[in-house]
N, C-alpha and C positions, 0 to 999 in steps of 0.2 A: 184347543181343549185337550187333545191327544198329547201335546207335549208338555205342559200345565200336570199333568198325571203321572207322566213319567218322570218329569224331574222333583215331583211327591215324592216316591219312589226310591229315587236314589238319592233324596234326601234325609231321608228318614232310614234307612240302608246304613249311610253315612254315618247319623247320628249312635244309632246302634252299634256299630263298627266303634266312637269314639268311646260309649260306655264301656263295651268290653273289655280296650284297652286299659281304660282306668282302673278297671275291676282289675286285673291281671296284674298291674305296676302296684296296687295296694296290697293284692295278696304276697306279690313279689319281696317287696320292700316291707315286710309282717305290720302292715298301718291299717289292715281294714278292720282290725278289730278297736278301732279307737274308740277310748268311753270318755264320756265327762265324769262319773263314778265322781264321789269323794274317794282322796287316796288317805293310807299314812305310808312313812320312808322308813325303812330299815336296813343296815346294811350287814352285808358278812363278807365276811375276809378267806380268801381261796389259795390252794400251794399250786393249783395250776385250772385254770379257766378251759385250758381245751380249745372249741370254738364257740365259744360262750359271744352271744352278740348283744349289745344295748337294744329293748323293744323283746327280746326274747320270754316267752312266757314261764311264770311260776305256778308251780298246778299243784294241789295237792289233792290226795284221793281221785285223780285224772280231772279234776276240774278247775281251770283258770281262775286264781284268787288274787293276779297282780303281774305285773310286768317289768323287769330289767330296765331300770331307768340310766346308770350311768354306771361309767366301769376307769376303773383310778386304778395305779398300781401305789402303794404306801411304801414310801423309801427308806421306813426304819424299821418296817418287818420285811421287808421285800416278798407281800404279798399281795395279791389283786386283790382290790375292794370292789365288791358289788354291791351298788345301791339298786332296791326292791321299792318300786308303786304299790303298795298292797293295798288290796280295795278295803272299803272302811268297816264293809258287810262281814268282811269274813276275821275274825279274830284268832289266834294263835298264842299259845302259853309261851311265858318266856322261855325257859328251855326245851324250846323245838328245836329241828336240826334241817340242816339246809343240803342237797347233794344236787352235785349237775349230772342230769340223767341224757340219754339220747333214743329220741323216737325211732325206734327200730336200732337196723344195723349200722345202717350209714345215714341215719336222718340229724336235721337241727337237734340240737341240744337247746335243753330249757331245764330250770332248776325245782326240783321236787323238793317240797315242806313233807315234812311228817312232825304230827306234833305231840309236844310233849305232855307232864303231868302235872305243871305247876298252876297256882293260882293264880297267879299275877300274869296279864297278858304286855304282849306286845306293844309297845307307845313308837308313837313318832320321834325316832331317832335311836329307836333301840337298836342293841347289835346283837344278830343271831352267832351263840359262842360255837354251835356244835356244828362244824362243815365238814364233806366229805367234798373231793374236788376230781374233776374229771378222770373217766378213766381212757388215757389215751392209748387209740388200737396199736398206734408206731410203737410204746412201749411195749405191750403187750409180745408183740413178736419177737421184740430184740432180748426181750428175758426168758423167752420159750427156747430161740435160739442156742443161746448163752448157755442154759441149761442140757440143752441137748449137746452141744458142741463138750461140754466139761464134761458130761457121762459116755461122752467117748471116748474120749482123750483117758479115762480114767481105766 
């Protein structure tokens, strides 16, 4: 009976141990927010993604209204296309504007909507015209650099 009890125990131990895991690998790999949600697709076109990932969230007013579904680069603007899941609840005028933001200093980047003043909303297959595209910190330094270095030499 005594061992009957104990291999309860650390069966259920085990079990526990396995959910966590999974919890951990979904938060890990951004999947644990998966919706069945009706979607529509919109894409917008970017001069530099950063570390923009597929799955990455779109928030606007800091609330999740859709998700980074795939990520193309277009060989005759040579610019990266982002296609957007946007849930069906949340609608957006056509001329909004799209920018990749980054959670804190060195957090995931996800792409913030602010939107605009027109009538006519957003459809499946529309393209967002107005982007702002990451602002990468490796540039940042090498123009601060640059700038310091030429005001001395000067």
């Amino acid at each position: 009976m005594k061992q009957d009890k104990t291999d309860f125990w650390v069966g259920l131990f085990v079990l526990l141990g396995l959910i966590a895991l999974t919890f951990l690998a979904l938060r890990a790999g951004n999947l644990s927010s998966f919706s069945l949600a009706k979607t529509y697709q919109v894409t917008a076109a970017f001069d530099n993604l950063g570390g923009l990932k597929p799955r990455a969230a779109v928030k606007s007013s800091g609330v999740v209204v859709g998700r980074v579904k795939d990520i193309s680069f277009d060989n005759t603007d040579f610019r990266a296309v982002v296609t957007l899941d946007m849930n069906e609840k949340y609608q957006f005028p056509d001329d909004s504007s799209a920018s990749i933001l980054t959670s804190g200093l060195l957090g995931e980047q996800y792409i913030g909507l602010t939107a605009g003043g027109d009538d006519k909303n957003l459809e499946n297959g529309s393209t967002i015209k107005y982007t702002q595209s990451a602002v990468v910190l490796e540039e940042l330094i090498s123009k601060f650099l640059y700038n310091s270095a030429s005001k001395e030499s000067d």
